[in-house]
N, C-alpha and C positions, 0 to 999 in steps of 0.2 A: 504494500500500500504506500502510496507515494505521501509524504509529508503534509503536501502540499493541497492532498484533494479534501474539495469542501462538502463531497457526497458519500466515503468511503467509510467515517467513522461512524457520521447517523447510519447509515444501512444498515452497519454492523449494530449497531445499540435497537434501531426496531425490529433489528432481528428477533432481539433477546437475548444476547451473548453476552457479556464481557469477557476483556480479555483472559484466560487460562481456564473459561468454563467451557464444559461440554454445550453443543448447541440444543435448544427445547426437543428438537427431533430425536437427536441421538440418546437423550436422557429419556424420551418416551421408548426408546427400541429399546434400552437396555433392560424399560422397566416392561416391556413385554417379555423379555428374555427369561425376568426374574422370576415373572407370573407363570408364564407356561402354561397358560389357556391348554384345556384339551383340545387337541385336531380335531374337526369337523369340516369334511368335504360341503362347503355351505360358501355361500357370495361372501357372507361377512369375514369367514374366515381369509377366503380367499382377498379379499379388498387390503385384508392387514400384511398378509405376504406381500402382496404388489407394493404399499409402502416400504416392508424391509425391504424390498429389492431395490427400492428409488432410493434407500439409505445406503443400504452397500454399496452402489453405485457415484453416488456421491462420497461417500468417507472410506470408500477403498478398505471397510474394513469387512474380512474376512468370516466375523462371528454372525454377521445377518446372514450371508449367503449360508453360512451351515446350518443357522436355527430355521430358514426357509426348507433348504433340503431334508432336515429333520423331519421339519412337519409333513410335507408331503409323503416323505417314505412310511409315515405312518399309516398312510392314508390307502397306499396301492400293495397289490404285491409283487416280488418280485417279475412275475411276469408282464404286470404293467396292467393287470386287473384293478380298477376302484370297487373298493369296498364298501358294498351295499348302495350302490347307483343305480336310480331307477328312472329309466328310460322313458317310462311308459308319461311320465308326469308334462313330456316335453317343455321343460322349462328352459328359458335363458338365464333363471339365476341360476341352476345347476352348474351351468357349462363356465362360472365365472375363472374357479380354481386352476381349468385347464392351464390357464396362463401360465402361472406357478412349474410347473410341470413342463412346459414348452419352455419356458425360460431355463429350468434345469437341464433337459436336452441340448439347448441350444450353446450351453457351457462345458458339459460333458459329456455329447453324444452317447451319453447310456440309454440302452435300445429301450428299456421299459419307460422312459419318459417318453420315447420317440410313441412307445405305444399306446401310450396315456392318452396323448396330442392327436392321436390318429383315429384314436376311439372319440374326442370328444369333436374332433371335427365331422365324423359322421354324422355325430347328432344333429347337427346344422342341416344335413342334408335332410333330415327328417323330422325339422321342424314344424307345424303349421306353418300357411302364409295367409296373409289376408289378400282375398283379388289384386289389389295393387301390388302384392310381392311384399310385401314388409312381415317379418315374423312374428306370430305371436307372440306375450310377453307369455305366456303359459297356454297347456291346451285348457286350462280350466278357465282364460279369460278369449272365447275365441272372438278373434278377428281385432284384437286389441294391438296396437302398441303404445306400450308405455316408455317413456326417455330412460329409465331406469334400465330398460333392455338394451340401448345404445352400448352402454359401459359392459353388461353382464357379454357379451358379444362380439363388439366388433373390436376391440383390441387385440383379444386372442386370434379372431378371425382374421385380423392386419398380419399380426406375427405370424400366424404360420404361412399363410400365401407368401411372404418374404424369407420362411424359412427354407420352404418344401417348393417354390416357385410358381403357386399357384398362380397363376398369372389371369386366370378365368375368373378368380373374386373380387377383382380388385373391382370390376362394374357392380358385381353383388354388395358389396360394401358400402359404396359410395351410395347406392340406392334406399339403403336402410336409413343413413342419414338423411338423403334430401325428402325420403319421404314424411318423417317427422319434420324437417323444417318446414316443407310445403303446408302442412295438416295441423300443427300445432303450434307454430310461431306467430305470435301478434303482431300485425302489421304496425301499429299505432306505438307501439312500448317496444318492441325488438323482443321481450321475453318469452319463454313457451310454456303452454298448458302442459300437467302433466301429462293426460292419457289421450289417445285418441281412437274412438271406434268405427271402424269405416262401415260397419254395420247399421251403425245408428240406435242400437238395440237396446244399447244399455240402459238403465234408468239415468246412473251420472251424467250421458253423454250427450250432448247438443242435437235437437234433431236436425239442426242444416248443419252446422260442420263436423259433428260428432266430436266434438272435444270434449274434455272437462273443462270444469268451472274455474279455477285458480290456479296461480303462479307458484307452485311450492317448491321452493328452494330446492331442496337434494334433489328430487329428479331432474330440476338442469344441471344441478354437479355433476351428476353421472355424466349428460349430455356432453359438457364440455370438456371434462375429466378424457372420455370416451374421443372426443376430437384430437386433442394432442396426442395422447397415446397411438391413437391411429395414423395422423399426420407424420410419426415417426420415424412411419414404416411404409409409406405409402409412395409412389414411384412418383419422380416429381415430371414426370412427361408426360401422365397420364391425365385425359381429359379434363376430369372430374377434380384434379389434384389443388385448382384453383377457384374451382366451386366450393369445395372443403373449407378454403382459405375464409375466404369472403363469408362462410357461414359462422366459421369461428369469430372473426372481426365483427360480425352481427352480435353475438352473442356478447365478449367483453363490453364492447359499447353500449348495450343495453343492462349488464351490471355494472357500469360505474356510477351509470346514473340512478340505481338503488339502494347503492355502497352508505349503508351508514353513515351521516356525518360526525357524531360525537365518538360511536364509538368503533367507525372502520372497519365492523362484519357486517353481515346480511342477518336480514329477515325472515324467519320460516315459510313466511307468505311476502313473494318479496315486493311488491306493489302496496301493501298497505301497513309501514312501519309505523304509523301513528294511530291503528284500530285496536280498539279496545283486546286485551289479550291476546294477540300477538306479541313475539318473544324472537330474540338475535339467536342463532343456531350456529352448533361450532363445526358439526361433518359438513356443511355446504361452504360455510365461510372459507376452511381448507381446499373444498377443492375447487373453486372460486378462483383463490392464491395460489394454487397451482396452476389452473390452465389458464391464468393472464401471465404469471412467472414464468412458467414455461413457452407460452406461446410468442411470449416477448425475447425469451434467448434464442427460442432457434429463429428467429427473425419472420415469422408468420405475423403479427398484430405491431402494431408500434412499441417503439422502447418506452413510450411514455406510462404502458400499462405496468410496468414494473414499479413504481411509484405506489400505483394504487393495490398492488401486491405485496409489499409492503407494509401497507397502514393495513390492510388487513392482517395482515401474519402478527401486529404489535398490538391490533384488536383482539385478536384471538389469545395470544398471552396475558392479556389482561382482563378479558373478560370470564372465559371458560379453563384456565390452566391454575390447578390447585396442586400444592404441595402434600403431600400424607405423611404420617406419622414417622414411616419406616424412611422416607428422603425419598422415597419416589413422585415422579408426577402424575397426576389426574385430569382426565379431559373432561370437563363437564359439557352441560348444555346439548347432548346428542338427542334428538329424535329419536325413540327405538322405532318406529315402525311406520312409516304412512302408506297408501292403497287404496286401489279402485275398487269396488264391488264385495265380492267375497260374501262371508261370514263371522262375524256381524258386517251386517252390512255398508261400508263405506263409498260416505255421496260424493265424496268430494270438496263439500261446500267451507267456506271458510271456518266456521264453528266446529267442521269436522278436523278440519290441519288442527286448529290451535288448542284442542283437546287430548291430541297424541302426547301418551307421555314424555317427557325427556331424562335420560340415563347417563349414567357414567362410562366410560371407558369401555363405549361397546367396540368392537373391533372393525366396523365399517368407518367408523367415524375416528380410532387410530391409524389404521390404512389412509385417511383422506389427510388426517395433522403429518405424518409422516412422508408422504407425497408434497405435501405443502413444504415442509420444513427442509428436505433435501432438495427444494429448488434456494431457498431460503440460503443453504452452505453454499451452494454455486454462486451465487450473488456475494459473498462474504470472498 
């Protein structure tokens, strides 16, 4: 760091750093370490691997990439069998894990990851679609997609078409996104409704555009979260590859303009932070800081969204980061669960968001502070 710069010492203090400490990410990885959550082939689990791996990647240290591969090998067996996967559910949260797995492959060519990867890629092929070609988020929501499906999907689906050269996905891909921005992006706000049913059928669902009703935060994390990750991996000659672009720049631009002013995170409902019970949420504020920090290094959105990737990432430390008894840290403020339909029934409607409970330390919402925070080191 050169003496002289007037931007290099703030970065570093809203990072959360000073100097000779660990950074807020690395003291959450280690306190996952400590914890040792049981493996469960599940999104959530999965989401938390995807953060160790953006940690190990950033801090070059060796002990995430083992506790990743730890937990997956709990998961498969030797011959690259998942234990207790059931097919039949056709979900996209299922297939989130694959990642993990593929990302192990991709470091040490061991055939049972290769086999994992090739198993979970099938499943794609025997997804529902809804007429338009877009997957369902479940067979139990048919003709649905939800943005929450974005994330569960097409990053794994990026990576292996870059691993294995699938070069026929890359139109499948891109398609799954444009068809959520076409369907669910507000023209008037830049933001996007959670679900969308092309059916029309649902009771949530609009009967002219078949949307939901509200802006809820985490499912455009996935959404964006889901952009960069893919952008990654994605051929930069291909058609679409500038379409992606510009969706992504859609998307930052329409959360800056909802970015908390006092306190620099988002909203659970991000359009209406001044309605009654409505509450700042910490899994979406991360990945928020993630996909405008990241999308601003690799040069996809302007450098000026790093700024605003910042005051959130000093939002999030200040608002949701608790210290515990034992010196570890605590994520508070996580949403455990929001959703269309189901059982009980979920309308959508705002009284419906802002009565979901919020938890501690759940592991989607560690995966998104951990994703946030190793873009955070890059910047330092």
């Amino acid at each position: 760091m050169k003496c002289g710069s007037k931007l290099a010492l703030p970065l570093i203090l809203l990072a959360g750093v000073a100097f000779g400490q660990a950074s807020p990410s690395r003291q959450m990885a280690d306190a996952v370490i400590r914890r040792n959550p049981t493996p469960r082939w599940v999104y959530e689990e999965g989401t938390m691997l995807d953060g160790l791996t953006a940690e190990w990647r950033s801090s070059n240290d060796e002990k995430y990439f083992d506790y990743v591969k730890q937990t997956v090998d709990a998961l498969i067996t030797e011959d690259g069998t998942i234990k207790g996967f059931k097919s039949d559910a056709h979900s996209l949260d299922n297939l989130e894990m694959g990642r993990a797995a593929l990302m192990l492959y991709r470091e040490t060519k061991d055939k049972k990851y290769e086999t994992v990867a090739r198993f979970v890629r099938a499943q794609l092929d025997e997804q529902p679609r809804t007429p338009s070609g877009g997957f369902w988020h479940k067979a139990i929501y048919p003709n649905q997609m939800w943005l929450d499906g974005a994330f569960m999907a097409e990053p794994f689906y990026a990576m292996y078409a870059a691993t294995f050269d699938d070069k026929a996905a890359w139109d499948d891909i891109a398609k799954q996104f444009l068809l959520m921005d076409e369907h669910l992006r507000d023209p008037k706000t830049g933001l996007m409704y959670h679900g969308w049913d092309e059916s029309r059928k649902e009771r949530w669902s609009d009967s002219k555009t078949g949307r939901s009703k509200e802006f809820w935060a985490r499912a455009m994390g996935w959404y964006v979260v889901a952009l960069v990750d893919v952008l990654e991996y994605f051929p930069k000659d291909h058609p679409k590859q500038a379409v992606l672009v510009k969706d992504l720049n859609d998307c930052v631009a329409a959360l800056e303009k909802v970015q908390d002013r006092k306190t620099g995170v988002w909203w659970d409902v991000l359009d209406k932070g001044s309605s009654d019970g409505n509450y700042v949420e910490a899994s979406a504020s991360s990945m928020f800081v993630y996909g405008m920090a990241k999308g601003a290094r690799m040069g996809w959105v302007p450098k000026r969204y790093q700024a605003s990737a910042v005051r959130g990432w000093a939002g999030i430390q200040r608002e949701f980061v608790k210290t515990l008894p034992d010196g570890t840290i605590s994520l508070t403020g996580i949403v455990a669960v929001s959703g269309l339909g189901g059982k009980p029934y979920r309308d959508g409607t705002y009284d419906y968001y802002i009565h979901e409970r919020t938890v501690a330390d759940d592991l989607k919402g560690i995966g998104a502070f951990l994703m946030a925070g190793s873009e955070m080191e890059r910047i330092r």
